[in-house]
N, C-alpha and C positions, 0 to 999 in steps of 0.2 A: 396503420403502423404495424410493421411486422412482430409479431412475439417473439421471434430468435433475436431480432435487433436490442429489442430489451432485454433481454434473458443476458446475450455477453456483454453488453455493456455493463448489465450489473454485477455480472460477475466479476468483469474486469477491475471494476474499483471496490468490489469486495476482497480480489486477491490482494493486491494492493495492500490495504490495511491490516490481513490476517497476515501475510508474510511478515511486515514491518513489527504488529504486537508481539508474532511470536521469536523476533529477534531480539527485541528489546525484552522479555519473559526472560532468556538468560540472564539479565541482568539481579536476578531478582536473590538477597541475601549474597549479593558480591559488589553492591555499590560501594563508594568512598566512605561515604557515612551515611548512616543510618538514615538520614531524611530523605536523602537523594535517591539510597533503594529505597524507600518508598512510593516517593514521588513518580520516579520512571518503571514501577510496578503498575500505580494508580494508569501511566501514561497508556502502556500496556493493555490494561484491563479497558480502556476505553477504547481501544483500539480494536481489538477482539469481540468488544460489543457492538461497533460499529458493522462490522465485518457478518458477525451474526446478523443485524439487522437487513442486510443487504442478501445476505445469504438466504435467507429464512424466503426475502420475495422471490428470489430466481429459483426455488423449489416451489412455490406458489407458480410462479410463470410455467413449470415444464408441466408441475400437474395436471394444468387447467388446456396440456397442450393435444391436439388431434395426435391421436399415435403415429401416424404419417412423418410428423413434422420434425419430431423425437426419436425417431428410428436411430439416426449416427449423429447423434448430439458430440457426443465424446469420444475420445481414442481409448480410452483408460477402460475395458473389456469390465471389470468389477460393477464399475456405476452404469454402462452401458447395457449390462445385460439383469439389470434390477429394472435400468428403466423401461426395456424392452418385454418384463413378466410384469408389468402392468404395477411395480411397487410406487406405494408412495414414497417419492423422495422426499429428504431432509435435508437442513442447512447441515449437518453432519456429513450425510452422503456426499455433499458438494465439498469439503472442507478436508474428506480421509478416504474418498473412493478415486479423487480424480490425480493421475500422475504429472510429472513436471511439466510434460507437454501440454497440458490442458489448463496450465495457470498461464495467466496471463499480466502477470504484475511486472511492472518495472522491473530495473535489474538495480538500480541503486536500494529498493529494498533488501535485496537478499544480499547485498554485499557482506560479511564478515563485520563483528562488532569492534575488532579491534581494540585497541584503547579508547582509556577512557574519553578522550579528544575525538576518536577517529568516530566513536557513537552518538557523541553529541551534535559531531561534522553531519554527521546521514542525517538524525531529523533535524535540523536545523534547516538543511533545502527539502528534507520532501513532508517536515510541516506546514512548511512557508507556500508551497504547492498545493498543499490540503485547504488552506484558508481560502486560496483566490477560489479552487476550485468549488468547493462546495460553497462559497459566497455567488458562485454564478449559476449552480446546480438547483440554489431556491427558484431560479425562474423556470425550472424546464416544464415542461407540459405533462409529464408523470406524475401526478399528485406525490404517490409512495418515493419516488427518488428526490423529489424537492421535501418532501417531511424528513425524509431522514439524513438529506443535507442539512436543512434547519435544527436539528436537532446535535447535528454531530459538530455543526461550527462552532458552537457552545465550548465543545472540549476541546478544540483544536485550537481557539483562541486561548486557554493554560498552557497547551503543548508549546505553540509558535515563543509565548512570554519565558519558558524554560528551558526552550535551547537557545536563545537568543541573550538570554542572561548568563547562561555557559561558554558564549562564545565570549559574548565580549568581557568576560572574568576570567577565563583565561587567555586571552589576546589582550588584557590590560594586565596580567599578573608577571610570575619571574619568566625570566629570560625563558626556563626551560617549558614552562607552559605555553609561553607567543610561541616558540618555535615546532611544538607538538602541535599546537592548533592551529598554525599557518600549514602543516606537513597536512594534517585530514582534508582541509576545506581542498587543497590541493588535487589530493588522492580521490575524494570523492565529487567534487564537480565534475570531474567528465561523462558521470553518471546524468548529471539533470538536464542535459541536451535532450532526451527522448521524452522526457517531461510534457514536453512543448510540440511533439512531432505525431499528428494525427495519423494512425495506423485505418486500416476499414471499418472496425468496427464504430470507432470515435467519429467518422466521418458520417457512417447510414446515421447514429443517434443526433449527429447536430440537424441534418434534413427530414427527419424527422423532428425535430424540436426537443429531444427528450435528453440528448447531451450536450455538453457544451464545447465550444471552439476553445480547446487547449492551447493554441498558436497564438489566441489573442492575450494571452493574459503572461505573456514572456517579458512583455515590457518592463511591467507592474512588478513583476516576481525579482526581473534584474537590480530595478529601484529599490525597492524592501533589505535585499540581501544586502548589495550595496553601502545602503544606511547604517547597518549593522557592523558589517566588515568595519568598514569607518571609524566607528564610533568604537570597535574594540583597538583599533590603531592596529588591524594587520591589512593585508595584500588582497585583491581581488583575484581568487583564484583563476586560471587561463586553462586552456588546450587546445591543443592543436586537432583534436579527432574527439567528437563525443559516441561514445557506447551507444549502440541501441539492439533490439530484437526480444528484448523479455514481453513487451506489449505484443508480438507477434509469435511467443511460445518458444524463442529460444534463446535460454538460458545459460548462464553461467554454473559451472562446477556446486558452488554454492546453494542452489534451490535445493537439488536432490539430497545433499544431507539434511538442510529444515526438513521436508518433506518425509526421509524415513523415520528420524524421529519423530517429529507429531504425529504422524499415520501411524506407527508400531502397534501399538495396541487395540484399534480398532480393528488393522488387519491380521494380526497372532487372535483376536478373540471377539470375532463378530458379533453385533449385537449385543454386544456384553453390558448389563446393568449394573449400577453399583448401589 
């Protein structure tokens, strides 16, 4: 089993959860009420933990890697030429050294929060995405990537129960709420088409046995949402064209501003301790 093959798969679903906490982190001391900033703070902080945990192995992975192999790991010149002077990386370094090209997350994460409809829209399908997936990620052949699936479906089983009870609370509520939450689920499903669409990396990890077939679990995911949709009494979102290239490192307008805010201050003040 190749070590770069795990290295960007876990990175890939490290970006993933670190983009999405830290977009949902704005929310934090501007929700509706007070319990809800809470709650999508707590959502947040679980998500960033996740993110670490995954981060934390794919510096373990380049560590332990022959310098040969590690030479042009990355485009982003900062992290590249630490890991080329023999430094130890960290889940840090992966997280504030690498630029928008070198993330690999979805693009329905980095989308804009919008209203408050339109941020409930985003994790409502790419929680709903988190559950299949890390419930199939317990099988893989990685011990470290099935523990910290097993670990992280724990919290994604709260997340999936609280957008799902935002959705259908506002798609049962007034008028002007069905038609805000019918307007996101709209605006943001063209996003979860790439969801489902195995890029290279996703493919070496399932032949190797250490990822999972994302393609299969579109059924499952259509039924789920579905239910939901239903049950709040609005429309199943459609499109004619689904988005995709963030899994293949190109991005929307949107990453590069997360990106220079979170990085700012590791990069104005290196190393800096508090």
């Amino acid at each position: 089993m190749s070590s770069i093959t795990t290295l960007k798969y876990t990175l890939q679903l490290a970006d993933n959860v670190l983009i999405m906490g830290q977009r949902l982190a704005a929310w934090c001391g501007k929700g509706p009420i007070l319990e809800q900033d809470i709650a999508l703070t707590n959502i947040s902080l679980d998500q960033i933990g996740q993110a670490r945990s995954l981060y934390q192995y794919a510096a373990q992975i380049i560590n332990n890697m022959p310098a040969a192999d590690k030479a042009h790991l990355f485009n982003a010149p900062l992290l590249q030429e630490k890991i080329n002077n023999q430094h130890t990386i960290t889940e840090d370094d992966l997280a504030y050294l690498r630029d928008a090209w070198d993330f690999r997350n979805c693009l329905l994460v980095e989308q804009e929060n919008g209203d408050w409809a339109y941020t409930v829209a985003r994790s409502f399908f790419f929680d709903r995405f988190q559950y299949l997936l890390y419930t199939a990620l317990q099988k893989s052949s990685d011990s470290t990537l099935a523990a910290i699936a097993e670990k992280s479906l724990k919290e994604v089983q709260y997340h999936i129960k609280w957008a799902s009870e935002w959705v259908i609370r506002l798609g049962d509520g007034t008028a002007i709420s069905k038609e805000k939450m019918q307007q996101a689920l709209q605006a943001r499903w063209e996003y979860t088409g790439e969801l489902f669409v195995m890029n290279a990396v996703e493919q070496a990890a399932m032949k190797a046995n250490i990822g999972v077939d994302v393609s299969s679990l579109q059924q499952a995911y259509q039924q789920q949402i579905e239910a939901i949709v239903n049950e709040a009494s609005l429309q199943m979102p459609t499109a004619a064209w689904m988005q995709t290239g963030g899994k293949n490192g190109v991005h929307t307008e949107h990453l590069g501003y997360i990106l220079a805010e979170m990085q700012y201050l590791q990069r104005a003040y290196p190393n800096m301790e508090w």
